[in-house]
gemmi code that builds the backbone of each chain (N, CA, C; Angstrom):
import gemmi

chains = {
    "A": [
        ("UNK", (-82.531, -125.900, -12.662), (-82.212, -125.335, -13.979), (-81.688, -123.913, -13.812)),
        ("UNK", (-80.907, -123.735, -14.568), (-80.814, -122.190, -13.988), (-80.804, -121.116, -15.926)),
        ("UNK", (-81.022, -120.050, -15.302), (-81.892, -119.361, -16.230), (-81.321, -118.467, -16.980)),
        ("UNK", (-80.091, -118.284, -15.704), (-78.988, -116.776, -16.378), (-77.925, -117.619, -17.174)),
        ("UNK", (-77.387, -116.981, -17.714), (-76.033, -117.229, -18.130), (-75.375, -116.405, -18.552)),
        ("UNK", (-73.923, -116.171, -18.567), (-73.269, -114.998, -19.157), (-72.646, -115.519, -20.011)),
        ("UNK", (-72.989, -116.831, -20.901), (-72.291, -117.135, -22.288), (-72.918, -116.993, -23.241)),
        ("UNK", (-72.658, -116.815, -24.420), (-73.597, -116.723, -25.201), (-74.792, -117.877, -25.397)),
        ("UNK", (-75.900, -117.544, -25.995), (-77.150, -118.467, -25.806), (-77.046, -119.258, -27.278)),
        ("UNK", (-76.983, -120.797, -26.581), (-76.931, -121.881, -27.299), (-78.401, -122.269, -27.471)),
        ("UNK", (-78.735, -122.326, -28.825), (-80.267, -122.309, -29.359), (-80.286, -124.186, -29.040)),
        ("UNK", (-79.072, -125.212, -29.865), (-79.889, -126.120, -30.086), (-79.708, -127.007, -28.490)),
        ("UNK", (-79.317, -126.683, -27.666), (-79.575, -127.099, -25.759), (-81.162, -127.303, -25.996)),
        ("UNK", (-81.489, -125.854, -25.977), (-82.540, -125.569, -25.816), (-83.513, -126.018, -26.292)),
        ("UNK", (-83.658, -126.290, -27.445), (-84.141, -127.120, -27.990), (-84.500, -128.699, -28.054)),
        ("UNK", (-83.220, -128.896, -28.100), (-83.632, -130.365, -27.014), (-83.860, -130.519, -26.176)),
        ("UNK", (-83.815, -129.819, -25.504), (-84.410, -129.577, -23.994), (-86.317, -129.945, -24.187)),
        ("UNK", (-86.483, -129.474, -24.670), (-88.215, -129.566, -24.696), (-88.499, -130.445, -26.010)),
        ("UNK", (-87.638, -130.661, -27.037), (-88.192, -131.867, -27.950), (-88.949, -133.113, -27.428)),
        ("UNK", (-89.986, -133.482, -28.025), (-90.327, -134.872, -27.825), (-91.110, -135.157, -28.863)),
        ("UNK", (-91.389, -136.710, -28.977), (-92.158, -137.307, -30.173), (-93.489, -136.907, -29.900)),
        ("UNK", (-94.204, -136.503, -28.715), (-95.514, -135.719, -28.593), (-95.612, -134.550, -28.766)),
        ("UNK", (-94.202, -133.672, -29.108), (-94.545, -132.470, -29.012), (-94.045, -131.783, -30.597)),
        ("UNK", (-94.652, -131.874, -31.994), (-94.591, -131.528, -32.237), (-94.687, -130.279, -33.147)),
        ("UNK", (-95.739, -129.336, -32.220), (-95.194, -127.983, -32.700), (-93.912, -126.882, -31.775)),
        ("UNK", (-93.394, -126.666, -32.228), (-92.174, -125.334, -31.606), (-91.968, -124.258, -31.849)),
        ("UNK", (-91.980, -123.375, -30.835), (-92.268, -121.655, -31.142), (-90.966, -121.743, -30.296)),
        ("UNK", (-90.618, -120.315, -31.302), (-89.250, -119.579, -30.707), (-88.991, -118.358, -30.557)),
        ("UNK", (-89.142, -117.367, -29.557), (-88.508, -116.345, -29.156), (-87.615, -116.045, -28.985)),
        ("UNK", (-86.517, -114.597, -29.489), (-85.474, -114.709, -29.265), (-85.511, -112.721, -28.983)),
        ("UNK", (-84.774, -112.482, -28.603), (-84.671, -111.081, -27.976), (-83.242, -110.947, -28.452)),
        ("UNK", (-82.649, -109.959, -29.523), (-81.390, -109.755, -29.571), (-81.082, -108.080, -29.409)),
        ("UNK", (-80.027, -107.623, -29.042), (-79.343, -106.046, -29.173), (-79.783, -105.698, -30.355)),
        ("UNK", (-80.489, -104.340, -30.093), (-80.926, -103.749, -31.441), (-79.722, -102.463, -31.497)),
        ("UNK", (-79.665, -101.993, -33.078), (-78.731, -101.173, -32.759), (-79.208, -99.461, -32.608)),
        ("UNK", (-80.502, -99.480, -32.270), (-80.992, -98.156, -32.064), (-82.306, -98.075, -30.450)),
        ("UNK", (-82.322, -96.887, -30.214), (-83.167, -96.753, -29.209), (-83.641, -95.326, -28.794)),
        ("UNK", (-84.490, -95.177, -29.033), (-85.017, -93.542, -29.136), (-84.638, -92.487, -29.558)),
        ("UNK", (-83.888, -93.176, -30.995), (-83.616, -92.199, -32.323), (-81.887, -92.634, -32.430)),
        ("UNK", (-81.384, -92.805, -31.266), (-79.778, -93.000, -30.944), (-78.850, -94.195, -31.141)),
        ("UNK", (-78.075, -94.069, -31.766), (-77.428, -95.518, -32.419), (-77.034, -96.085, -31.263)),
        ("UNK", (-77.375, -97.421, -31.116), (-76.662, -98.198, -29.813), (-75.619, -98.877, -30.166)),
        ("UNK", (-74.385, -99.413, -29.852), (-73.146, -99.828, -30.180), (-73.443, -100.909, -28.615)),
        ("UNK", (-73.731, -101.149, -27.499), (-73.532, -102.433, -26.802), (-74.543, -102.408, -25.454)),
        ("UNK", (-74.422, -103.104, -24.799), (-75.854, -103.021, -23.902), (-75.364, -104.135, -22.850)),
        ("UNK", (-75.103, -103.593, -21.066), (-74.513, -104.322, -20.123), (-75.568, -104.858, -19.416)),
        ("UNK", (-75.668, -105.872, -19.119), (-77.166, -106.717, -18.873), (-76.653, -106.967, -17.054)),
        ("UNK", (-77.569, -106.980, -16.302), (-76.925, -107.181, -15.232), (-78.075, -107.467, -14.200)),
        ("UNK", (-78.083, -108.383, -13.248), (-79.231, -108.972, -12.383), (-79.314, -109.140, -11.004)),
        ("UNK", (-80.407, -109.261, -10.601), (-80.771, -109.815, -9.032), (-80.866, -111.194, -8.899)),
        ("UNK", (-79.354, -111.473, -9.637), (-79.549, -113.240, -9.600), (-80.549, -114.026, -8.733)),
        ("UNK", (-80.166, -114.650, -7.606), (-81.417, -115.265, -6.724), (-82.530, -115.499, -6.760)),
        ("UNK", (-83.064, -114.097, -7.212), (-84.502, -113.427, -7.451), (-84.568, -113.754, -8.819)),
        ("UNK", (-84.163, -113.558, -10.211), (-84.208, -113.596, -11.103), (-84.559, -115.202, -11.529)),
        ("UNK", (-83.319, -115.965, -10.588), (-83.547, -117.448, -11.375), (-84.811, -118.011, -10.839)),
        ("UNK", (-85.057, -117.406, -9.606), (-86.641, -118.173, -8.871), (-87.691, -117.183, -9.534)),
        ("UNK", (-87.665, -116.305, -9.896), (-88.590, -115.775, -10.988), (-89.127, -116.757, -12.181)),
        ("UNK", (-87.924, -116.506, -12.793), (-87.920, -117.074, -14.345), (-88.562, -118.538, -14.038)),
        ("UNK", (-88.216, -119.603, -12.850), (-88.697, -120.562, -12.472), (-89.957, -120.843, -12.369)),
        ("UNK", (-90.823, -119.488, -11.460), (-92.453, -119.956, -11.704), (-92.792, -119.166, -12.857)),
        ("UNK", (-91.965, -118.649, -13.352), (-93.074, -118.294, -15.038), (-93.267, -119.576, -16.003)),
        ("UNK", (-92.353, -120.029, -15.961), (-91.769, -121.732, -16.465), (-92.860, -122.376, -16.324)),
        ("UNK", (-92.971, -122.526, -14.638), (-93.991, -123.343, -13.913), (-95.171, -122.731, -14.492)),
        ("UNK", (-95.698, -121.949, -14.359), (-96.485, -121.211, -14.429), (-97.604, -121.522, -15.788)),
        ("UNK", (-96.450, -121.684, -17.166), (-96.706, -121.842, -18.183), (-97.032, -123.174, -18.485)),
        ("UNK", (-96.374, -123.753, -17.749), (-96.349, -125.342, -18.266), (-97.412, -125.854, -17.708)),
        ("UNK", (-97.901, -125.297, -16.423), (-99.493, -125.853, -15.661), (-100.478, -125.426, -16.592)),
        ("UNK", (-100.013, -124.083, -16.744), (-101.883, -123.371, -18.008), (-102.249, -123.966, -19.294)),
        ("UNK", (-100.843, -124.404, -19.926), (-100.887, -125.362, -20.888), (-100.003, -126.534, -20.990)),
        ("UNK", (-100.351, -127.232, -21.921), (-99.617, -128.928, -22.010), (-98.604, -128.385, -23.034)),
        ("UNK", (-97.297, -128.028, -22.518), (-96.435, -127.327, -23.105), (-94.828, -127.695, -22.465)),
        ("UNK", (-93.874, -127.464, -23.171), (-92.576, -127.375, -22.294), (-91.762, -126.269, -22.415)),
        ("UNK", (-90.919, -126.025, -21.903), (-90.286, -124.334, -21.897), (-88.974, -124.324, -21.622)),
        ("UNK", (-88.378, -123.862, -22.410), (-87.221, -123.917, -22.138), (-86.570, -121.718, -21.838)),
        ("UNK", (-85.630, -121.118, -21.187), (-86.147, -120.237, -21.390), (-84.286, -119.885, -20.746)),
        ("UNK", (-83.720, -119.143, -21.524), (-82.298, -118.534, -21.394), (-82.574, -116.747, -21.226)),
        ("UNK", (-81.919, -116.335, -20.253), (-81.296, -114.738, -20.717), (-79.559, -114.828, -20.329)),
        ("UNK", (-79.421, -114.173, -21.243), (-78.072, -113.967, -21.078), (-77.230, -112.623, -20.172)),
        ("UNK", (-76.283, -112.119, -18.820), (-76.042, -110.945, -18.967), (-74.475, -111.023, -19.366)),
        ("UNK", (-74.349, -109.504, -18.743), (-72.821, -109.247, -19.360), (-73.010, -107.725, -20.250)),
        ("UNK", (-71.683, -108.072, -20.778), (-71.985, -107.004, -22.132), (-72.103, -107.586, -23.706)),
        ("UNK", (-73.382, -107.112, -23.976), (-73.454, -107.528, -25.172), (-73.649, -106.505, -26.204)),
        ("UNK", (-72.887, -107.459, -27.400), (-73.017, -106.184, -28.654), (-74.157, -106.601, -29.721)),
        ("UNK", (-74.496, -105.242, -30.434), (-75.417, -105.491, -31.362), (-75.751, -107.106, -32.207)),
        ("UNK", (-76.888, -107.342, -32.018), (-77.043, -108.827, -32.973), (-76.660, -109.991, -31.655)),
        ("UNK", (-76.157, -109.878, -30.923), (-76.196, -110.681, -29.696), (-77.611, -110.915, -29.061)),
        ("UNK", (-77.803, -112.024, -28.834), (-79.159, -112.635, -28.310), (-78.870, -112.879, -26.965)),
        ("UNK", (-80.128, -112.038, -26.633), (-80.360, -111.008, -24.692), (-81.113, -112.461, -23.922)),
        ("UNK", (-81.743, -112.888, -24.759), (-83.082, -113.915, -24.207), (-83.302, -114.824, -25.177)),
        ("UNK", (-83.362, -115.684, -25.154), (-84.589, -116.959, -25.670), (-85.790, -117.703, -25.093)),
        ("UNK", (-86.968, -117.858, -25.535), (-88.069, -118.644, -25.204), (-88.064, -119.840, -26.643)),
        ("UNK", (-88.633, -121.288, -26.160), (-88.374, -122.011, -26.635), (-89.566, -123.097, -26.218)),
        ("UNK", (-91.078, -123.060, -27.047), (-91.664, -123.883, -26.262), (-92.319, -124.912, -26.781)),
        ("UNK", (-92.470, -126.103, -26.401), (-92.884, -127.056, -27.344), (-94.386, -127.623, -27.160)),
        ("UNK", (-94.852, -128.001, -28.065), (-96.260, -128.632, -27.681), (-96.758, -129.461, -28.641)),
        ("UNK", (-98.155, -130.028, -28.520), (-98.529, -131.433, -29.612), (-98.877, -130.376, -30.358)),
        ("UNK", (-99.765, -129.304, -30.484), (-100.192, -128.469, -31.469), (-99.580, -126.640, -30.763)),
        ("UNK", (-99.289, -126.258, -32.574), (-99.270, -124.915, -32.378), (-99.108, -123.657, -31.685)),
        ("UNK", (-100.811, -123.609, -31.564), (-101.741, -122.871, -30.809), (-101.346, -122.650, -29.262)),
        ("UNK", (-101.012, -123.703, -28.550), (-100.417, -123.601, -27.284), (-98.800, -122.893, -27.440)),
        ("UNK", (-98.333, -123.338, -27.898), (-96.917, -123.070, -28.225), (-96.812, -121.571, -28.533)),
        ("UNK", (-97.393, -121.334, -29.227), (-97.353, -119.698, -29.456), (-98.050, -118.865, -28.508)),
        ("UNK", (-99.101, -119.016, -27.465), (-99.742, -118.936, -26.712), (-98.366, -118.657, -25.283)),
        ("UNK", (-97.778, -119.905, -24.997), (-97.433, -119.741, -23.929), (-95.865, -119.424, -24.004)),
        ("UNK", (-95.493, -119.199, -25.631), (-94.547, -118.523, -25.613), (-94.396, -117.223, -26.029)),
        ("UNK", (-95.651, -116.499, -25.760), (-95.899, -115.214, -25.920), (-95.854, -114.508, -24.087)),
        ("UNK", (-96.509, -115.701, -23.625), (-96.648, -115.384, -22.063), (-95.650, -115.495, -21.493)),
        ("UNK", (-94.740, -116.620, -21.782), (-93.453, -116.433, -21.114), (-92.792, -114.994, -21.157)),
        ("UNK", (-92.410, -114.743, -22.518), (-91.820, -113.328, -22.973), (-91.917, -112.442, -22.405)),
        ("UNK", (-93.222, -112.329, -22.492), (-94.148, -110.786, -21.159), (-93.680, -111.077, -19.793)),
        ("UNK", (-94.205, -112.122, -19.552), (-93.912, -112.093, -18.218), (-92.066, -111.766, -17.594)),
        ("UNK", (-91.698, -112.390, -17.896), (-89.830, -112.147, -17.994), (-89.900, -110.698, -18.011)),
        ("UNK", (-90.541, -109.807, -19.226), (-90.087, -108.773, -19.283), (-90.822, -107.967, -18.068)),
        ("UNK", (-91.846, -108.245, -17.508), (-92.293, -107.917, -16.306), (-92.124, -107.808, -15.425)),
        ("UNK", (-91.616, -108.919, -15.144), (-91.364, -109.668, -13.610), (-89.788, -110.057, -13.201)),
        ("UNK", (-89.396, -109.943, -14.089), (-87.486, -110.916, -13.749), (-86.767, -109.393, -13.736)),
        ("UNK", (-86.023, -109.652, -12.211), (-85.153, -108.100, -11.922), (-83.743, -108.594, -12.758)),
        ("UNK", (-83.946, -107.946, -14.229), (-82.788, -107.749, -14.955), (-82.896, -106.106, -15.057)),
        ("UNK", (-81.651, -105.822, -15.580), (-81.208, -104.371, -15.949), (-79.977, -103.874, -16.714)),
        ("UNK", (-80.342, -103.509, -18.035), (-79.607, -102.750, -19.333), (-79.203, -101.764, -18.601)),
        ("UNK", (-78.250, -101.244, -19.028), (-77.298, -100.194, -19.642), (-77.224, -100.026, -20.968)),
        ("UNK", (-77.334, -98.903, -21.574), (-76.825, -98.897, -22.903), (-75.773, -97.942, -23.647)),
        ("UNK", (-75.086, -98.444, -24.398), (-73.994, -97.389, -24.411), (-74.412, -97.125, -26.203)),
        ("UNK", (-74.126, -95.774, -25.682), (-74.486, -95.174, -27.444), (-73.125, -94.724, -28.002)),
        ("UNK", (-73.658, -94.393, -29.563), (-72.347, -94.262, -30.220), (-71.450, -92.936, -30.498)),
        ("UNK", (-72.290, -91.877, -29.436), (-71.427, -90.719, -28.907), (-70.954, -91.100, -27.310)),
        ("UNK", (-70.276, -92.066, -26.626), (-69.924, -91.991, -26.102), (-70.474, -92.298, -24.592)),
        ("UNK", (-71.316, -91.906, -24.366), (-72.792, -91.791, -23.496), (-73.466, -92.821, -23.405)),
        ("UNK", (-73.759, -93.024, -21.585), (-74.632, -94.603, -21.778), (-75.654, -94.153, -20.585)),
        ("UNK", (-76.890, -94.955, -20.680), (-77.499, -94.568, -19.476), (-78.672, -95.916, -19.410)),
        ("UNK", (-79.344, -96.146, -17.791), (-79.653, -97.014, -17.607), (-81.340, -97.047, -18.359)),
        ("UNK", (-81.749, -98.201, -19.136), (-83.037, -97.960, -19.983), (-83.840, -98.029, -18.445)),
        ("UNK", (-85.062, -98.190, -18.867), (-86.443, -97.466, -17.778), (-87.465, -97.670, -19.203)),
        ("UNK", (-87.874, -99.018, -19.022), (-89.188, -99.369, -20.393), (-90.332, -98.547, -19.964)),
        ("UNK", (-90.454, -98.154, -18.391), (-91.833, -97.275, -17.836), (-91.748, -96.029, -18.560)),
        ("UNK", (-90.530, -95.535, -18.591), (-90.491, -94.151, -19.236), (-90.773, -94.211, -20.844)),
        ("UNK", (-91.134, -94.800, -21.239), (-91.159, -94.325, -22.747), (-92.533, -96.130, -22.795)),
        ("UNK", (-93.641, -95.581, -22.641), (-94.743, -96.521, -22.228), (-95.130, -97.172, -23.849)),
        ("UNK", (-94.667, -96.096, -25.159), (-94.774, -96.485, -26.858), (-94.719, -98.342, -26.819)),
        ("UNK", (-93.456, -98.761, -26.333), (-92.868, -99.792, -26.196), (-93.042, -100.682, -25.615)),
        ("UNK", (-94.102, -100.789, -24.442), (-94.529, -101.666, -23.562), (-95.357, -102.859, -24.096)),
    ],
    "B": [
        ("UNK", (-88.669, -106.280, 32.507), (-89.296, -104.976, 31.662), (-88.486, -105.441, 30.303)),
        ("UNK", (-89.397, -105.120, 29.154), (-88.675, -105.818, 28.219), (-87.617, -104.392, 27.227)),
        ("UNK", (-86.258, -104.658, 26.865), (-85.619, -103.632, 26.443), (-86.343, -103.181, 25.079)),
        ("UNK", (-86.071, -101.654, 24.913), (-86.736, -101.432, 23.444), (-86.147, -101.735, 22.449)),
        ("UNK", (-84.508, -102.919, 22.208), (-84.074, -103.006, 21.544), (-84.870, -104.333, 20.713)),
        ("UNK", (-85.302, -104.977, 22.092), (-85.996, -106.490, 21.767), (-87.140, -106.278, 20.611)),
        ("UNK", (-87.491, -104.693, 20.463), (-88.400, -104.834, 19.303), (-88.144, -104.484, 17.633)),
        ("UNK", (-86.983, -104.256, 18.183), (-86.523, -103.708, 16.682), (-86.326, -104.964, 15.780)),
        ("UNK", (-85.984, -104.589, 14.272), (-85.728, -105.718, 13.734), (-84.441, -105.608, 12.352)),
        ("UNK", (-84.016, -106.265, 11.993), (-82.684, -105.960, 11.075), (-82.567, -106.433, 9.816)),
        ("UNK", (-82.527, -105.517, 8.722), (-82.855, -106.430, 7.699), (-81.789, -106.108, 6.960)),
        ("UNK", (-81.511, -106.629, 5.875), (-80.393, -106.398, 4.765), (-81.608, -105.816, 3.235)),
        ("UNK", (-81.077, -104.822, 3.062), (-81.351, -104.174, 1.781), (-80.537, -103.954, 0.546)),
        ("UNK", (-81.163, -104.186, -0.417), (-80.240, -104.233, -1.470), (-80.398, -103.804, -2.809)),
        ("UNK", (-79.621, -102.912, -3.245), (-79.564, -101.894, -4.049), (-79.207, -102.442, -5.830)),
        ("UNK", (-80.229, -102.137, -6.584), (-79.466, -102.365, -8.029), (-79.425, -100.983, -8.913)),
        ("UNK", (-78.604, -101.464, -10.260), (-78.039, -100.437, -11.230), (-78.562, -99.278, -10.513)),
        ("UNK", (-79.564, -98.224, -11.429), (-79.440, -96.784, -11.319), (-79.992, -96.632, -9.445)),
        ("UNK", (-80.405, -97.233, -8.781), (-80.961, -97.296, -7.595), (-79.289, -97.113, -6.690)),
        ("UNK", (-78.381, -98.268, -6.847), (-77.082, -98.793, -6.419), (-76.293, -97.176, -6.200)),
        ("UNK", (-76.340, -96.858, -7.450), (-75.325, -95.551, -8.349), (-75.920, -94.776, -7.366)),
        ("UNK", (-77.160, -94.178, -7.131), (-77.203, -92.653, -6.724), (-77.142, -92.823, -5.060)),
        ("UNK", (-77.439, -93.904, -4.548), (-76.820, -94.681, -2.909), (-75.344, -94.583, -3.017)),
        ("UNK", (-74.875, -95.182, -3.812), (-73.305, -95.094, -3.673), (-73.141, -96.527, -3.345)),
        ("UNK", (-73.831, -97.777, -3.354), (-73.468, -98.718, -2.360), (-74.931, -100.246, -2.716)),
        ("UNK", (-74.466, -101.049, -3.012), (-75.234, -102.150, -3.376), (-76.324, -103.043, -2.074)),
        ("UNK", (-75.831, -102.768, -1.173), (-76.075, -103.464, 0.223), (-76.106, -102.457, 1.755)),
        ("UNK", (-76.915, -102.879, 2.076), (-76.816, -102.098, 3.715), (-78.042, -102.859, 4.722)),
        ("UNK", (-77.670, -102.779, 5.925), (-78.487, -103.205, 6.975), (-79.408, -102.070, 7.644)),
        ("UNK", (-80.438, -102.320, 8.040), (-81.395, -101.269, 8.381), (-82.083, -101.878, 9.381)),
        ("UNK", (-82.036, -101.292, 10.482), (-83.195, -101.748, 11.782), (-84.326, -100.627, 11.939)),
        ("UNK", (-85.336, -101.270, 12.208), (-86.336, -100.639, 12.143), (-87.211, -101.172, 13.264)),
        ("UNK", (-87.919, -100.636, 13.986), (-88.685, -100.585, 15.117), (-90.391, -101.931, 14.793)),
        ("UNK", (-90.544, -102.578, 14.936), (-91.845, -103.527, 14.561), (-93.320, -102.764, 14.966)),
        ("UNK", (-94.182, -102.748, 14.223), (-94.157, -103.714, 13.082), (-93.987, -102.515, 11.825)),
        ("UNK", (-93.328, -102.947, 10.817), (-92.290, -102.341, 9.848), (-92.976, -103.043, 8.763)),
        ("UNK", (-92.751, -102.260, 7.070), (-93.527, -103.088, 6.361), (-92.592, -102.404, 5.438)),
        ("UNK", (-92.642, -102.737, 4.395), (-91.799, -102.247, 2.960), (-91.625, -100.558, 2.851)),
        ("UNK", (-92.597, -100.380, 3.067), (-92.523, -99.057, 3.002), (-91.667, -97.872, 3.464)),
        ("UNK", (-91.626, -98.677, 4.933), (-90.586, -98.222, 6.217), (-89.429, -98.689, 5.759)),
        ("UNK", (-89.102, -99.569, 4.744), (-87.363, -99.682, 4.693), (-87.689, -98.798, 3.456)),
        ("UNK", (-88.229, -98.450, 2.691), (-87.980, -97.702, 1.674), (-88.046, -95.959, 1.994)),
        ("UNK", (-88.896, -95.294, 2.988), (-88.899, -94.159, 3.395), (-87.249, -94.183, 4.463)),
        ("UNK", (-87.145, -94.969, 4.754), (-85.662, -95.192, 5.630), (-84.752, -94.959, 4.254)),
        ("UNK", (-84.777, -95.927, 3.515), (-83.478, -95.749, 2.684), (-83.633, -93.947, 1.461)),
        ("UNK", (-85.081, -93.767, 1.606), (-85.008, -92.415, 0.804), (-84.431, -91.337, 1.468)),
        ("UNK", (-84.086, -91.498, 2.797), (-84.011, -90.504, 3.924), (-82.011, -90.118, 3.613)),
        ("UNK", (-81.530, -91.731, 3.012), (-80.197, -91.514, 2.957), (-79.936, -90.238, 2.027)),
        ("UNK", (-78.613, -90.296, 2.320), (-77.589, -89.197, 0.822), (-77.642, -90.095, -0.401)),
        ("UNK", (-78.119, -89.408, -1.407), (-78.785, -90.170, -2.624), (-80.149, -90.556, -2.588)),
        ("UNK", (-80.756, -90.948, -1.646), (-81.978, -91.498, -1.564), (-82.560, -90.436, -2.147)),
        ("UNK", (-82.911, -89.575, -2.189), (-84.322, -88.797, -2.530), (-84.774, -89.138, -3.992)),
        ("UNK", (-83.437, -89.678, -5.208), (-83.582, -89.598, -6.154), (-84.256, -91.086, -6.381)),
        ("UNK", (-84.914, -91.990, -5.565), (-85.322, -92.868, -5.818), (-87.129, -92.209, -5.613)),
        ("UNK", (-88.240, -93.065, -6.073), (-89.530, -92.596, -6.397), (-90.059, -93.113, -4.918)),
        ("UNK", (-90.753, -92.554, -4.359), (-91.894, -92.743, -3.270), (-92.163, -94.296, -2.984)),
        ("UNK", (-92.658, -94.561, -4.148), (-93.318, -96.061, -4.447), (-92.723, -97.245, -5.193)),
        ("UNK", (-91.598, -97.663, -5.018), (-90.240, -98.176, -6.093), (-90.797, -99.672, -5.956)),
        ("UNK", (-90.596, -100.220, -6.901), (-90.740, -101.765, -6.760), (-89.730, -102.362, -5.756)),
        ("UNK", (-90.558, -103.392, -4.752), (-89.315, -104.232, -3.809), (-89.709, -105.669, -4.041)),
        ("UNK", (-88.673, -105.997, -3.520), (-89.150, -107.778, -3.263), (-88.643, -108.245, -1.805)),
        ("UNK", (-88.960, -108.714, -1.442), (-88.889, -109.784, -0.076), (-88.874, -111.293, -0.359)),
        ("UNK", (-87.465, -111.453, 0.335), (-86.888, -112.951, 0.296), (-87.455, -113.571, -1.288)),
        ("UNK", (-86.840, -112.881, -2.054), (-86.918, -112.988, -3.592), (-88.050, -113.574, -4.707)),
        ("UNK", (-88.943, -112.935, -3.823), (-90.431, -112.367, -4.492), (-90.722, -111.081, -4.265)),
        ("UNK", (-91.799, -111.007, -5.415), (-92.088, -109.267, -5.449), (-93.336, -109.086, -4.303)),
        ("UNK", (-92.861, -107.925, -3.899), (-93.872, -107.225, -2.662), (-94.346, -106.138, -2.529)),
        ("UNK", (-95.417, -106.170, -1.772), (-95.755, -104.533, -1.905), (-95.552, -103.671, -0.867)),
        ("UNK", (-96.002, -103.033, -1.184), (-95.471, -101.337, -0.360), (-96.107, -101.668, 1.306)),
        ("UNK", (-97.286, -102.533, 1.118), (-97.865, -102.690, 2.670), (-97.115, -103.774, 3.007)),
        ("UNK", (-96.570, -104.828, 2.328), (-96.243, -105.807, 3.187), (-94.979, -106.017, 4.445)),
        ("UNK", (-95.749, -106.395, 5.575), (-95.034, -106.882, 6.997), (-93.625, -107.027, 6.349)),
        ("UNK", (-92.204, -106.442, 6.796), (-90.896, -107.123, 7.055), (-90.581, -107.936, 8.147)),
        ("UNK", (-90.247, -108.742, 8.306), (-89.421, -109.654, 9.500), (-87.604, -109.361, 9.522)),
        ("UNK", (-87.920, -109.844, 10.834), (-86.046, -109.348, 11.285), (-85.315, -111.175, 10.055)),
        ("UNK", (-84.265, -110.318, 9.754), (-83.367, -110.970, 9.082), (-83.843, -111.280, 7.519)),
        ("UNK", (-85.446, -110.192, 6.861), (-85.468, -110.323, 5.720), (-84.476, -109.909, 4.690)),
        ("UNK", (-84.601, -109.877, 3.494), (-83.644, -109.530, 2.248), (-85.098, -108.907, 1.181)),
        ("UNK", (-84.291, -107.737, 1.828), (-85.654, -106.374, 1.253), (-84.979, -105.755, 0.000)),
        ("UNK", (-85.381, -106.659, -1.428), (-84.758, -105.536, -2.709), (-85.767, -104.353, -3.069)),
        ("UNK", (-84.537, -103.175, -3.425), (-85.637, -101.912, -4.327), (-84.927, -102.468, -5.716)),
        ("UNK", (-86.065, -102.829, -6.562), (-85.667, -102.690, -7.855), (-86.206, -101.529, -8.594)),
        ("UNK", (-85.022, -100.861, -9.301), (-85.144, -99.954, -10.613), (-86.166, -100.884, -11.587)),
        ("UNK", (-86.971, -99.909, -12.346), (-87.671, -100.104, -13.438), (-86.660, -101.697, -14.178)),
        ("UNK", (-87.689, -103.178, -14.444), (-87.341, -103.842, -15.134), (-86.758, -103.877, -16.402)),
        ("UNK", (-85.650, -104.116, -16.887), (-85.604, -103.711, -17.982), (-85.007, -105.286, -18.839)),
        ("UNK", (-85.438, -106.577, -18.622), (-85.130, -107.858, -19.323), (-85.844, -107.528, -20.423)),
        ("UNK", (-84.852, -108.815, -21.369), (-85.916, -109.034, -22.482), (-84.443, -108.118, -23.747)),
    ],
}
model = gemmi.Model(1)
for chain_id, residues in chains.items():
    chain = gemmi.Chain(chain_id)
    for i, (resn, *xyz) in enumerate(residues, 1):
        res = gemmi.Residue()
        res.name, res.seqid = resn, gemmi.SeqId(i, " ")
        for name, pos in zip(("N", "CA", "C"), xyz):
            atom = gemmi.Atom()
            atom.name, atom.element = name, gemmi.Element(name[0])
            atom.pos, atom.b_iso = gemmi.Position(*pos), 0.0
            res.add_atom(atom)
        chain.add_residue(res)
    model.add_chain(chain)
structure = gemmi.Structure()
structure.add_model(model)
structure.setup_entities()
């Protein structure tokens, strides 16, 4: 499966991807370009990765999730350059009830944002772009 | 008598975004004397022009898992420094 893509993120793949007649509750995460970031208007945001590493990442979080609970996962980031309202990531997880579903699509999320070597740029709307660092500003973690 | 080259070992290192930028350079090979552990390719690569501006203790990975600062390198690993994560 692979995890990156640099097209835009197609919700209903994904979705079928983990549908089944046993599974139905579905939680959805989605991560899009916001247009601000520590007071400063953002206008676009260059996403960029340690492919290799990234897709065998994203792989045992997958794994990971789907062993702790009776769940399925479907799970996109997108890089490139993207503009405001563009969707960065999706989590997508299905289960017989709820409770799991929101559970292990809370864990997916974290973990990705933890563990998977991606990396923003952001370009603001004076001109000026610089690479984010979520450690530096810990509010947000 | 065995040469002192026979102990060295060679790895490929590899550089991303703000890490890449202040190196000048995405990739480089580094030999290092055994036994060598993360640390030693990272005090090696801080030693370069640009290096200083990377932190003491930087996140790496080995053969594309995350590793730590003590762990053993082997000749012909793929030793990343990653900059602060920033997915999502």
């Amino acid at each position: 499966m692979t995890f990156l893509t640099s097209d835009p993120v197609e919700l209903a793949p994904l979705l079928a991807s983990v549908q089944s007649p046993a599974r139905g509750g579905l939680s959805l995460f989605l991560g899009q370009v916001r247009d601000h970031h520590e007071g400063r208007a953002v206008v676009r945001l260059d996403y960029s990765a340690y492919g290799p590493m990234a897709e065998a990442e994203c792989a045992r979080i997958v794994a990971e999730a789907e062993q702790r609970w009776d769940v399925a996962v479907a799970l996109r980031h997108r890089l490139g350059s993207l503009a405001v309202g563009d969707t960065a990531v999706a989590v997508v997880v299905a289960s017989a009830h709820r409770a799991d579903a929101f559970a292990a699509c809370r864990h997916v999320i974290e973990e990705v944002k933890r563990r998977v070597p991606i990396w923003k740029r952001e370009h603001y709307a004076d001109g000026t772009l610089t690479w984010v660092d979520p450690t530096a500003t810990l509010q947000h973690v | 008598m065995p040469v002192a080259a026979s102990t060295d070992i060679t790895v490929r290192v590899l550089l991303f975004a703000s890490y890449a930028e202040s190196l000048g350079r995405e990739a480089l090979e580094v030999s290092l004397s055994q036994p060598a552990s993360i640390a030693d390719v990272v005090s090696h690569i801080r030693r370069l022009p640009g290096g200083a501006s990377l932190p003491p203790k930087p996140l790496c990975a080995r053969n594309l898992a995350h590793a730590g600062q003590d762990d053993r390198v082997a000749d012909g690993d793929e030793i990343a420094i990653l900059p602060p994560l920033a997915g999502g």
